[in-house]
N, C-alpha and C positions, 0 to 999 in steps of 0.2 A: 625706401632704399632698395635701388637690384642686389638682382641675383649676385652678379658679379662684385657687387663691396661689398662682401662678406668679409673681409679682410681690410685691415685699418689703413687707408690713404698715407703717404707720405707730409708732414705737417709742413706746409709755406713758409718759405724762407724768409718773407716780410715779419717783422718784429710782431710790428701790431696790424689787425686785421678788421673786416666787418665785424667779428664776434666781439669783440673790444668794445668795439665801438658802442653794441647793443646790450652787453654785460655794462658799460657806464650809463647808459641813458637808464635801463633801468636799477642801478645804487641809486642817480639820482632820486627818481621816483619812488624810492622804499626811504630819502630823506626827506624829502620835501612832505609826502603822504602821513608819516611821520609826527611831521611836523605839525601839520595841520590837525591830528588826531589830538595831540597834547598841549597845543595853544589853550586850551578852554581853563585845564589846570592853573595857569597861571592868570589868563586874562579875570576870569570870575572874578580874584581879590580887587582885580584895579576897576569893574565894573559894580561895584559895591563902595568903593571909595572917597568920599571928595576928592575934588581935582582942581588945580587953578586953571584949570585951560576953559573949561565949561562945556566939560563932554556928561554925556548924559549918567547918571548915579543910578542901580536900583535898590530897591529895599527887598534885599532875596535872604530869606533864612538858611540856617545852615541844612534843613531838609529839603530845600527848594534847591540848593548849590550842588547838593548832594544826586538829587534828581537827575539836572543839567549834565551835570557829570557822568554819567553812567547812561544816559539815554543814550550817546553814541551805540552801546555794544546792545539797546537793544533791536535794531537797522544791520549792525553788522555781522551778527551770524547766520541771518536769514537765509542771505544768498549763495553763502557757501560751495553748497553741492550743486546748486544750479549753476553758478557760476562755472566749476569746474568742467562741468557737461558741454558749455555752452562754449568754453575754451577750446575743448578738446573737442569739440566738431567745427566749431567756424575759425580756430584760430583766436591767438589771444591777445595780435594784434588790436583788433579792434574794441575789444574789451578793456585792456586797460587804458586802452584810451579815451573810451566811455569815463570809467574810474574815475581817472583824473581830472580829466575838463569839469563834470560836475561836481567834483569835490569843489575844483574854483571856483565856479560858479556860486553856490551856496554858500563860502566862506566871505563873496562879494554881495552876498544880499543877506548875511547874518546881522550885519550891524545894523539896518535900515528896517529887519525886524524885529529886532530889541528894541528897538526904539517904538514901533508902532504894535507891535504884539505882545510885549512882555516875555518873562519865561517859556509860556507855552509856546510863542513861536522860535524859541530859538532852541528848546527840544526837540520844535517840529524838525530844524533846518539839520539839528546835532544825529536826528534818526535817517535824515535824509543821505547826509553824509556816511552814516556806516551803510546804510545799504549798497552805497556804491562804493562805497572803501571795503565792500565783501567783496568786492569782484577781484583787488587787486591782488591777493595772494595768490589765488590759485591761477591768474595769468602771469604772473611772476613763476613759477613753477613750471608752466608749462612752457616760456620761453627760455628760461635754463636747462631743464630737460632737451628741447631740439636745437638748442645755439653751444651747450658746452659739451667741447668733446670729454672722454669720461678720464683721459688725464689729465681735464684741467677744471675738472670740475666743483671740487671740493674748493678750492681756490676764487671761483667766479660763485660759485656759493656762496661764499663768505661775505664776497664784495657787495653785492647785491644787497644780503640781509641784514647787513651788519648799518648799512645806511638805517635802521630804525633808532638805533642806540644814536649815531652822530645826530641823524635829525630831532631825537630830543635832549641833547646836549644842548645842539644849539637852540633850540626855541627856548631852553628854559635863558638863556642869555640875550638873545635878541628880544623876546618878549616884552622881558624885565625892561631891558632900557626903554623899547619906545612908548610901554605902558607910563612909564615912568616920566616920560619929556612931552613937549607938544604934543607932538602927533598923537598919543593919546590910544588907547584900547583900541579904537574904533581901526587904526594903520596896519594892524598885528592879523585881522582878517584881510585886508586889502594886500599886504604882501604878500599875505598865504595864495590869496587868491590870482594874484596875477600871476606866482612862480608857476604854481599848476597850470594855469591856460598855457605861458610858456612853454613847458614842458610838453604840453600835448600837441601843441605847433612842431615841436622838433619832433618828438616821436610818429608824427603823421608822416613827414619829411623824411626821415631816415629809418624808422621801425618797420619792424616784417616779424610775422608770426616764426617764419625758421629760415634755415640758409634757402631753400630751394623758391620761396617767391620774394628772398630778396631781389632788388636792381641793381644793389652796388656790390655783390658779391663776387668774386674771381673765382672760376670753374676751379682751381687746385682749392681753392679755401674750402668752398662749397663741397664737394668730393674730402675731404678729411674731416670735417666735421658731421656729416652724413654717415662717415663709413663707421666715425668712432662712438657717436653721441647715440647712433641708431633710429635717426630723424628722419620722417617720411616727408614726401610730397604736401602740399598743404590740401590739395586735392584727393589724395589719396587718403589720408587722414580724416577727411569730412565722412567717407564711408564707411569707416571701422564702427562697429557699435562697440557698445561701453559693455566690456564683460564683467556683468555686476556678480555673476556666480564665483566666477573665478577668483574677485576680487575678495568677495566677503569669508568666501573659503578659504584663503591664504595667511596661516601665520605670520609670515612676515609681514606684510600689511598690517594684522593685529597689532603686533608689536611695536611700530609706528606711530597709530593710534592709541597706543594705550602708552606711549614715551609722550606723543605731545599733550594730551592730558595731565599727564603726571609736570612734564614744564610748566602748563600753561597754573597750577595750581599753585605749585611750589613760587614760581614766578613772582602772578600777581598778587599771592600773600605778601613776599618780599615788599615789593613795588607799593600795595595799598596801607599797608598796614605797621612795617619795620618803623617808619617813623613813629608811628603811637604808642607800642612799644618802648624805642628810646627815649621817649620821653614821658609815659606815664610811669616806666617801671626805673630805667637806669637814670633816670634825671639828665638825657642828653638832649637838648632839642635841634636836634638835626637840617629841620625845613630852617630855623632863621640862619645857618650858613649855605649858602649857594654853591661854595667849593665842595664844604664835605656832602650837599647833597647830591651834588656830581660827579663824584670822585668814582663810586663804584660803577656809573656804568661807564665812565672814561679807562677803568680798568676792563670789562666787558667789551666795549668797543677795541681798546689795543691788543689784548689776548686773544680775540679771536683773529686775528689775523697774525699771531703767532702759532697756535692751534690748527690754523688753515695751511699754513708755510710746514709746519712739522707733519702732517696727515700727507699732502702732496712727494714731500719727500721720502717719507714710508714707503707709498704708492708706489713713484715711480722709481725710485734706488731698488723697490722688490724686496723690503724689510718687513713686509706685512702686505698680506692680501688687504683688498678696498674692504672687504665683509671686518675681517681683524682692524682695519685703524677704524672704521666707524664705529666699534662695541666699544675699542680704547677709548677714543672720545665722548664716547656718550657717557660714558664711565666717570671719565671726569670731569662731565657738566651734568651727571645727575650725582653720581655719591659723594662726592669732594665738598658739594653744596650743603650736602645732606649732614655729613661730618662738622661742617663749618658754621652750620646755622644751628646744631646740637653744643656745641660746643658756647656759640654768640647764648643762647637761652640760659647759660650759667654764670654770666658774666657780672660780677655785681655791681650795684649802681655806683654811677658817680665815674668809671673807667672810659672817658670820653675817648681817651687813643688806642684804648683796646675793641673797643665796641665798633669801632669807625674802620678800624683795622679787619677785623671780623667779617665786618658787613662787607665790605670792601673786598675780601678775597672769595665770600661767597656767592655776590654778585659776578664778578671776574670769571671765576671758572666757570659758569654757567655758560660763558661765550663760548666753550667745546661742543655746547649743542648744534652748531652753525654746521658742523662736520661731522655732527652722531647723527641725530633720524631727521632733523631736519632738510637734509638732502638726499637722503633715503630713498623716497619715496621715487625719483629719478634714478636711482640703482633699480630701481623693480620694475619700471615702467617706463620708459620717455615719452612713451604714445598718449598713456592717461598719466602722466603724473598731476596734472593739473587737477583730472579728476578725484583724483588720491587725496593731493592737499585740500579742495573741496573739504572733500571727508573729515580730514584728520583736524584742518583747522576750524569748520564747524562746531566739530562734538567737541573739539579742545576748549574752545573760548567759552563754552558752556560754563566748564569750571574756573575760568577769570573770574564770570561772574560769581559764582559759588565761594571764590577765598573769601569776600568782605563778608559773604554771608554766616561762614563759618567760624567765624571772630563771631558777630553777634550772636552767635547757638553756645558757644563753647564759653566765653570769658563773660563773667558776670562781676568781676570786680576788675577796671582797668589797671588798678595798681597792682594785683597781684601777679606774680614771677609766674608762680602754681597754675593760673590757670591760662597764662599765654604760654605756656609751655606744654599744654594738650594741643593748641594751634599749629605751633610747629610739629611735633610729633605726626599731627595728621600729613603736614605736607613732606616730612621724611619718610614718613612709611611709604605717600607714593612714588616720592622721587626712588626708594631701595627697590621696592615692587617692580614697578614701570621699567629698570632699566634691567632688574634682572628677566622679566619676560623676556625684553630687547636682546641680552645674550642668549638666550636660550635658541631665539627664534628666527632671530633678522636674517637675511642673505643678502648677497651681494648679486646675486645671479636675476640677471633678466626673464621675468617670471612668461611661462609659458602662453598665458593670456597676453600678455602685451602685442601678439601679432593672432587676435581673434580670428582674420580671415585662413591665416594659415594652419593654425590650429585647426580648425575645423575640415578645412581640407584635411591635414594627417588623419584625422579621427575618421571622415567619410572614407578615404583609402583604405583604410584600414576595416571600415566594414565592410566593405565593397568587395575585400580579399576574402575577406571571414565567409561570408555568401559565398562569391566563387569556389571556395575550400570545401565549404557547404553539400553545393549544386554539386561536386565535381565527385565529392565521395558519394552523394545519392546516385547517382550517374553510374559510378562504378558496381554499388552494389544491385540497381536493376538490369542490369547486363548478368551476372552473375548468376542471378535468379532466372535471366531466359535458359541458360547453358542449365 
């Protein structure tokens, strides 16, 4: 960005614009991406099943299912921070494009490995794909960072992320049926697979790492989204080094990282585990309704774009600085959950519309995390936010994994209330922790490292004076000394 856009562009009279356009291509891609990530969930039971069509059966125990299952995340934390590095110097253009073609790919040669490889190859293909579905957040981040100006950001935030919740909505519905008819398990990878190649055909076509090496951009669009989002050159960008000092010494950032761990715990406890729960202690069983196993993030998905709509209007009506609505909302997508799942662990058995209810609003207000630190990280940085989310979603997914593992350490009798009720505790205490660091510490202000080249220049000025101040009083006082 020049000299001269220090000051926020006039916004284009055209309704909708390139940034639209590239705020939709990527929702789709956090559905579709999504989608493919949670296929497995559902497909496994109908790859285990007789069928009248005479698609292939396996005989996979439930430690073998269990494997399948979980092999994804252990591909997809790996590349995290490489990821993010690699976005934030070549542009993240080309990376998630990477992401997605080979997620297709893999989802089009899954079935043909089951078949010929058993289990272990379709772990292999389950690890393959998180490796490259690690690359897709932190290029999601960093093309929100350089495409949304900073009062529309919270908003194309939302849009964006919130496609993970729709795209497993709809897989666990689309799944179902074609697992269930002809076409058979084996269709549920093939559609996966072709929507990605899809996708990565229009994103070649129309995608750009930020407004300045788009083609179809218009110099007014391009100039407001530069002056406001704080977006460089994509050239210029390539030479910024990654100030890791700056980064790991910044509370804010801390506070970040220590909000998405505390999500990603509380989260996938919910996600992995709420159903054995309802159903070993309260006698609900939740998985054999498909509505009530929907319901809550159909409530997650619709809140957070009421949560993004009310955050936007704070912002810009100037009801709240952007630092004040993102603590509000982190607020209540970490403690409302936290209340609400304290509350579900007292529930006594047999209360199917209260527990449902429960589950339901504390799933739900989790969606305000779309607009607390999950977009954060583009408050602090535009330049490296990519490398940020790296960071944050890395060390965060660590403890995804950790929830299921924290059930088998803690509960030792599934029926008992007493001892999944240490489980949750653990994941309230992080969610109360995690976000009160978050007020303590977060800023809204564009941290001084985000422009390393220029920083450094101030700092060199500045000694360079200090010296001259130096020289000039030694100067003085050997003059002094001749008289």
């Amino acid at each position: 960005m020049s000299a001269d856009d220090c000051t926020t562009a006039p916004k284009p009279d055209k309704l909708l614009g390139i940034r639209h356009l590239v705020i939709f291509l990527l929702f789709l891609a956090t559905v579709v991406s999504y989608a493919t990530r949670v296929s497995m969930s559902v497909t496994i039971l109908a790859m285990t099943k007789d069928n009248d069509y005479g698609f292939e059966v396996f005989d996979w125990d439930q430690s073998t299912r269990d494997t399948i299952l979980s092999s994804f995340f252990w591909g997809y934390i790996v590349l995290q921070i490489p990821a993010g590095m690699l976005a934030g110097r070549f542009g993240a253009r080309l990376l998630i494009l990477v992401s997605m073609l080979m997620t297709g790919l893999v989802n089009l040669l899954l079935p043909y490995a089951a078949v010929k490889g058993g289990w272990q190859a379709v772990c292999g293909c389950r690890i393959v794909m998180g490796l490259f579905q690690g690359l897709l957040y932190p290029s999601l981040h960093g093309l929100v960072g350089q495409w949304a100006p900073a009062d529309e950001r919270s908003r194309m935030g939302t849009i964006v992320y919130s496609g993970s919740q729709l795209g497993t909505i709809l897989e666990m519905v689309v799944a179902g049926v074609l697992c269930d008819g002809s076409w058979g398990w084996p269709s549920v990878y093939y559609l996966a697979g072709v929507t990605c190649v899809v996708w990565a055909l229009l994103w070649f076509l129309l995608g750009a790492s930020n407004p300045g090496s788009s083609r179809l951009i218009s110099k007014e669009e391009r100039k407001y989204i530069e002056s406001s989002a704080g977006s460089h050159d994509v050239n210029e960008q390539k030479k910024m080094p990654v100030p890791w000092k700056g980064i790991w010494t910044s509370l804010p950032f801390w506070s970040i990282l220590l909000a998405h761990s505390g999500q990603s715990l509380g989260f996938w406890t919910l996600l992995t585990e709420m159903p054995s729960y309802m159903d070993k202690v309260l006698g609900v069983d939740i998985k054999s309704n498909g509505l009530l196993s929907a319901l809550p993030y159909v409530a997650m998905y619709i809140l957070s774009f009421v949560f993004s709509w009310c955050a936007e209007l704070m912002v810009n009506r100037k009801v709240c600085s952007l630092g004040t609505t993102r603590k509000i909302f982190n607020t209540i997508a970490f403690w409302g959950p936290a209340a609400a799942l304290l509350a579900l662990s007292y529930i006594p058995a047999g209360q199917l519309p209260l527990a449902v209810a429960m589950l339901t609003l504390t799933v739900g207000l989790n969606g305000a995390h779309y607009v607390g630190f999950l977009i954060s990280h583009i408050d602090l940085s535009p330049n490296f936010a990519s490398t940020l989310m790296g960071i944050t979603n890395g060390l965060g997914n660590i403890f995804s994994i950790l929830a299921p593992l924290s059930v088998s350490f803690v509960v030792t009798d599934e029926h008992s209330a007493a001892d999944w009720r240490k489980v949750f505790f653990i994941s309230i205490a992080f969610y109360f922790l995690a976000n009160l660091f978050f007020l303590l510490f977060m800023s809204d202000r564009v941290q001084p490292w985000n422009e390393p080249k220029h920083t450094a220049a101030i700092e060199d000025g500045v000694k360079k004076a200090e010296e001259a101040n130096s020289t000039k009083k030694e100067g003085k006082g050997t003059g002094e000394d001749k008289f």
